[in-house]
N, C-alpha and C positions, 0 to 999 in steps of 0.2 A: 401468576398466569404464565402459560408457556410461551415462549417466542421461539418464533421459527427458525429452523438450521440453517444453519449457513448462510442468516443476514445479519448485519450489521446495524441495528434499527441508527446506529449513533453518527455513524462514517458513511452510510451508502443512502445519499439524496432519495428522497419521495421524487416522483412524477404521478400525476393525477392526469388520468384520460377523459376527457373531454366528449362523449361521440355518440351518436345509435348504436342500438344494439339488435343483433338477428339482424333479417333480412328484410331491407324498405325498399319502395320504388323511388326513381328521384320524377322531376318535374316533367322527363319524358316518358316516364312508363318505364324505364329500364330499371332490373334487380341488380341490388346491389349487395352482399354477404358481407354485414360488418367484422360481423367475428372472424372470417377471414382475414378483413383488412389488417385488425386488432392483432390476430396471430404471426398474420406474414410481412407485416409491415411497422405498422407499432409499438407491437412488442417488442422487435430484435433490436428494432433501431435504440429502443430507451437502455435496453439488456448493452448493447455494445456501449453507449455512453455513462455505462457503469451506475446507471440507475433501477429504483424500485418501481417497474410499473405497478398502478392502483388504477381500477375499474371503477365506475359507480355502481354497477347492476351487479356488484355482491353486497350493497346495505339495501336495497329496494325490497321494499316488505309494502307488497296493494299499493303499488307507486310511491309509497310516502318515503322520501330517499334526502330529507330537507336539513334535517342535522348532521347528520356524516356527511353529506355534502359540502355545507359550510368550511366546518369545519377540514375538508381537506380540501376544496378551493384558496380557503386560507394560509393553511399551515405546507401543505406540499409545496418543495422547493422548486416544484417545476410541476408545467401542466402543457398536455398537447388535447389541442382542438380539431376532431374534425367537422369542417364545415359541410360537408358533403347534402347535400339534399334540405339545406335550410331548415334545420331543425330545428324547433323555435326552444327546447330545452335549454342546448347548444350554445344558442347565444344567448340566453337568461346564464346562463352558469359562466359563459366568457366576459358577460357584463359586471358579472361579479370579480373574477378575477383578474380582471383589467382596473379596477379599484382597490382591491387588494395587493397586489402586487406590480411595481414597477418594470417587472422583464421576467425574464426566463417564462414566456409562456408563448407557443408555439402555434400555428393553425397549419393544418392540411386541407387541398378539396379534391373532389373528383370535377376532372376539367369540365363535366357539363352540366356542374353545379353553377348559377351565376351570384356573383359574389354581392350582398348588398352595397350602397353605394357607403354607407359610413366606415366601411370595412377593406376601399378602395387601396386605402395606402398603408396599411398594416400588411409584411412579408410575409407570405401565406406559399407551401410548398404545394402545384398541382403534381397530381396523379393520374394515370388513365385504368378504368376498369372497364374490365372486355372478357368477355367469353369466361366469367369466373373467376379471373383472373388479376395483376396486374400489371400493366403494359412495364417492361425493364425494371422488374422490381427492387433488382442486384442496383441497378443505377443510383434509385430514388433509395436506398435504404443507405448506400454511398453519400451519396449530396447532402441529407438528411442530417448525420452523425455527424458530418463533419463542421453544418452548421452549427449546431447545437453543442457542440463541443470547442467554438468557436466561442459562444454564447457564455459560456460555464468560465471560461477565460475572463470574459470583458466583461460581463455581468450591466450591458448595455441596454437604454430604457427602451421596451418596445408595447409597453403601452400605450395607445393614444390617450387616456385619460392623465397620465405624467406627463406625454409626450405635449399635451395642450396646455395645461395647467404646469409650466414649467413650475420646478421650486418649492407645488405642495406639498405637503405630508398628510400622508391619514396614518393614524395609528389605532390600536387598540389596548387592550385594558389586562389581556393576559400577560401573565405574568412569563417566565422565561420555562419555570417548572411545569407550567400548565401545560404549556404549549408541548414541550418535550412528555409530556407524560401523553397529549391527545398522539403524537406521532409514535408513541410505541404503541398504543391503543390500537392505532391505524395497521401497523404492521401485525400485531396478535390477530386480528379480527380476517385480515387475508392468511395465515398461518390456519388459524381455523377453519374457514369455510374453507381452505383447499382438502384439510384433514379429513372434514364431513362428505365432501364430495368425494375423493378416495373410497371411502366407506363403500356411500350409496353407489356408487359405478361398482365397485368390485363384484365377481364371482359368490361371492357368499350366499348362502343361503337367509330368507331373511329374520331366523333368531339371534345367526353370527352375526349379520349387522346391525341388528340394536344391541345384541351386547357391546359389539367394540363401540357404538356411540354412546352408549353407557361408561365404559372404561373414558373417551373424553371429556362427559361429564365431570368423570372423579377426578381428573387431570385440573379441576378448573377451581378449584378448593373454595370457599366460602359462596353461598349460594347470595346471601347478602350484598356480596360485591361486583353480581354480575348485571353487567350492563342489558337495557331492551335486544340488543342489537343478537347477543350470545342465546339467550332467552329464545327467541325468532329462530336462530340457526338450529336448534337443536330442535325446537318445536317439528318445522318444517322436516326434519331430517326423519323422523320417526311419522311424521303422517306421511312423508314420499314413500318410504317402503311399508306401507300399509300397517305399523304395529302399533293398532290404538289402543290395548291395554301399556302400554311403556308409556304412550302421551298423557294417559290418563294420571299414570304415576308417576311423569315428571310434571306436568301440572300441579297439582296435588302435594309437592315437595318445593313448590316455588314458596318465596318468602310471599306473605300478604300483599305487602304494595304493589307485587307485581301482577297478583295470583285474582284481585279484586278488578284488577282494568276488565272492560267491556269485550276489549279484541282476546285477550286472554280467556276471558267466562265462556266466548261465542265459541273459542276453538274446545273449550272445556265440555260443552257440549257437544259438538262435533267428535269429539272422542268418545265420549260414554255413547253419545248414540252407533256409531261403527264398533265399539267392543259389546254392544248388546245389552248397555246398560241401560233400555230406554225412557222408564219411567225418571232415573235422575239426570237423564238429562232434560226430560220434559218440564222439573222444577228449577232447574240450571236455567234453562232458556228463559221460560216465564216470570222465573224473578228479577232476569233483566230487562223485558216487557213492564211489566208493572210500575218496574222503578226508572226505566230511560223511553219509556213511549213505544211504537212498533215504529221497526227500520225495517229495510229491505233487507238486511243483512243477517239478524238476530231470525226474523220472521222465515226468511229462505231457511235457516237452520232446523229452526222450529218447525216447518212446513212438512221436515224431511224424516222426523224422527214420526212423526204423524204419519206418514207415507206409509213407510218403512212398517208399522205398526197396521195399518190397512195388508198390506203385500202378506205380511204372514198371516192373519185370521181369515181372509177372503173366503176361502176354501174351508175352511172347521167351522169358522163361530161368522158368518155373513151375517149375522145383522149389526153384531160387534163393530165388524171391518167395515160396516156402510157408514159408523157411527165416526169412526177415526177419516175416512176418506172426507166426510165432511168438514172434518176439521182440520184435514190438508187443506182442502181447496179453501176454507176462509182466510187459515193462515196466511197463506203464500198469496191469497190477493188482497190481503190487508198490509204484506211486505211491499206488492209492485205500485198499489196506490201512495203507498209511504215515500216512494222515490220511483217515478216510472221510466227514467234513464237505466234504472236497474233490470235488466229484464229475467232472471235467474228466479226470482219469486212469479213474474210473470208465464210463461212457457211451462213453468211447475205446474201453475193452475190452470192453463190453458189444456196439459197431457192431463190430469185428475177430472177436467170437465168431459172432456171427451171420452175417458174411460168410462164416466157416468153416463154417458150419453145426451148429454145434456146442451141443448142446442145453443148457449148462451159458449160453448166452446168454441165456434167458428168465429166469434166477436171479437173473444180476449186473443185467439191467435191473431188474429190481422193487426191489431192494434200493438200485441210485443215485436208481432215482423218489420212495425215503423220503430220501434225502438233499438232492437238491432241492427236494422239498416242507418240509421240513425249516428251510431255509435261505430260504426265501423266507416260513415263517413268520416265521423268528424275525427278519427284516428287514424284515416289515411293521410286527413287532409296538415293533420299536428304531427303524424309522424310518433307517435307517444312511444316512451319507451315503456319494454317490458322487461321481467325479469327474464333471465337464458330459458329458464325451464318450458317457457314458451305456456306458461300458466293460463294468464290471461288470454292470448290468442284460441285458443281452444273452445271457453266455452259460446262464443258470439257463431261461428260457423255448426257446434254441437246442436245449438238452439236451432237455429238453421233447418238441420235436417231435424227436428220433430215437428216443427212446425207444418214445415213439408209435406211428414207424412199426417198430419193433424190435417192437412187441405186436402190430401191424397194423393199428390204430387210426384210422383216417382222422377220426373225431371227437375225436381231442384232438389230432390234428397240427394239424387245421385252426384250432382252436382256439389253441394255441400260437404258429403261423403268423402270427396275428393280430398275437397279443403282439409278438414279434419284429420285424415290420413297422413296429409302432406304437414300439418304441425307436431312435433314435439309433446308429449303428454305423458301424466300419469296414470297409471295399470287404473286407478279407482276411481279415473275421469272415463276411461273409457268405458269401463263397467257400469258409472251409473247412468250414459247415454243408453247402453247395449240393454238397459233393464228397463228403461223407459220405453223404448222401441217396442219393448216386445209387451209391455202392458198394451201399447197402442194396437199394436199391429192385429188381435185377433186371428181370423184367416188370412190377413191379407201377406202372402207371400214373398214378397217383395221387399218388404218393410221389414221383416224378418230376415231376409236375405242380408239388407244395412245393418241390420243390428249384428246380428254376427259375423259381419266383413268386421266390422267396430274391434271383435275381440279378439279375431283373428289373424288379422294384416298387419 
């Protein structure tokens, strides 16, 4: 595997970031821009004490972030927390590393954070963030270094769980190779995703960048030795800039054990169906139905290649396309009954009913609108994090406005519209809202107006 230039995985300490990501409110309504904080503060300061900073939100794949995390809770020679806005991840992952390690682990807050009370006499550096900004940044990036390089010196306990239990030890079971083998792991795996994201951001057009993600492929030699984590990156990397015949065939070139998991099969379908392979994906899909039950997940996929198969015959072979629409709309509410926190299989069936005209549509929308509202409480109120791509965030506000217009509502589309706009998104998120719309929309002008601000803003 290749390891990144001009690091020293051997001589230049890990630091593990601790923190939200994107933009959260804290306990008074105020925004706060983490990846700001992370860039302008964060970063420089671990960079001047001659450290590797490490994010979490480059292994997070559908939140699941629990192994690389461990593992670099553990292993990293240093970890900064911020505490800002009490995030209850935050201090699950400080809880752990206050176990794990005796010192060298750091907290920051933003001053109108209040600090819980177990966390009173643990050294914690405030901050002030204001207008975007942060109050004396030059200061605090000052005070900051110089602790921590203070720290790096005296290698002094500032764990409470040492600091109570004078004299314990916990230890583990890895061995010294292990360990040194997961920290250059640690380092490859940031080496990579920055490579992929180069990629994806650059100018190229998008056959130049699947071939160059192609060419990091070949850089990565035995397909046998790569871990889920590489697998994920390059997946992801080739369904962001839309080239689902390349996912298809690097799917398809995966060894078995990888290639047989479920979240693999799901995206394996999700491929053939965007490169127009639809019929195998409809045997893809259903032969994971058959053999793991109906999920929201599997079902939503399946719901779509059915859609997708409706959209094209409507117009040539309609009784064809009334045949497949019905087996949208089963699908996709046999996904939301599967799991009704999911509402993505839900709002599917709710836009398929109402295209049918079918009055049992105004039911299932109200009933997904408490499950989205639902879900955007309960992740305002935990703070969840997400990946940068702002993946997640998009589709709970998308749903939003069809529902909207599913009610007729031109004041909460517009309203929604906002939101959606204002997050981060992929070119084939916005497309498959902008195609939904306009099945909805009919005559209605307005609704059509959303749909194409969607593809054009």
């Amino acid at each position: 595997m290749a390891q990144e230039k001009g690091v020293d995985i051997h001589h230049k300490p890990l630091c593990f970031i601790i923190m939200p990501f994107g933009k959260k409110q804290d306990a008074k309504g105020n925004v706060i821009d983490f990846d700001y904080v992370y860039n302008n503060l964060i970063r420089k300061v671990i960079e001047q004490c001659g450290l590797n900073p490490i994010r979490a939100d480059h292994e997070m794949i559908g939140g699941i972030i629990h192994k690389p995390m461990y593992e670099r809770l553990i292993l990293c020679d240093y970890a900064i927390a911020d505490l800002t806005t009490a995030n209850a991840n935050v201090f699950y992952e400080l809880g752990i590393r206050y176990t794990a390690k005796p010192f060298t682990t750091f907290s920051i807050f933003e001053t109108e954070t209040k600090i819980p009370f177990d966390l009173v006499d643990v050294r914690c550096f405030p901050y002030s963030y204001a207008d975007g900004t942060i109050v004396d940044i030059e200061d605090k990036i000052a005070a900051m270094v110089n602790y921590i390089n203070g720290v790096k010196a005296n290698k002094g306990v500032d764990s409470p769980v040492y600091q109570l239990l004078d004299g314990i030890q916990f230890t583990h079971n890895l061995s010294d190779d292990k360990v040194e083998l997961l920290r250059e792991q640690t380092v490859f795996n940031e080496s990579l995703d920055a490579e992929i994201r180069e990629v994806i951001q650059s100018d190229k057009n998008k056959q130049d960048k699947a071939a160059a993600i192609s060419e990091i492929e070949k850089k990565l030699g035995d397909r046998n030795d790569w871990t889920v984590s590489i697998v994920i990156d390059l997946l992801l990397a080739y369904r962001s800039i839309s080239c689902f015949e390349n996912m298809v065939q690097f799917i398809e070139s995966l060894p078995l054990f990888i290639r047989k998991t479920v979240g693999i099969q799901e995206q394996y379908g999700f491929a053939l169906n965007r490169a127009g392979r639809r019929d195998d994906a409809v045997k893809v899909l259903q032969k994971l139905i058959d053999e793991n039950g109906a999920n929201s997940e599997t079902c939503g996929i399946l719901g779509r290649v059915y859609k997708d198969k409706y959209t094209e015959l409507k117009t040539t072979k309609p009784l064809a396309a009334a045949s497949f629409l019905d087996k949208a709309i089963n699908t996709y509410l046999d996904g939301y009954k599967a799991d009704m926190r999911d509402f993505f299989p839900g709002v599917n069936a709710a836009t398929l009913l109402c295209i049918k005209k079918d009055p049992y549509a105004a039911d299932v929308a109200k009933a997904v609108e408490l499950s989205v509202q639902a879900h955007l409480e309960k992740k305002s109120k935990r703070q969840l994090r997400t990946i940068s791509s702002g993946f997640d965030n998009y589709w709970p506000y998308a749903t939003l406005v069809e529902l909207a217009v599913i009610q007729g509502n031109p004041d909460k589309a517009s309203k929604y519209l906002g939101d959606c706009l204002a997050i981060s998104s992929e070119p084939w998120q916005r497309e498959t809202t902008a195609n939904n719309l306009k099945l909805l929309a009919g005559d209605n002008q307005w609704a059509l107006e959303v749909a194409e601000t969607l593809l054009t803003a």
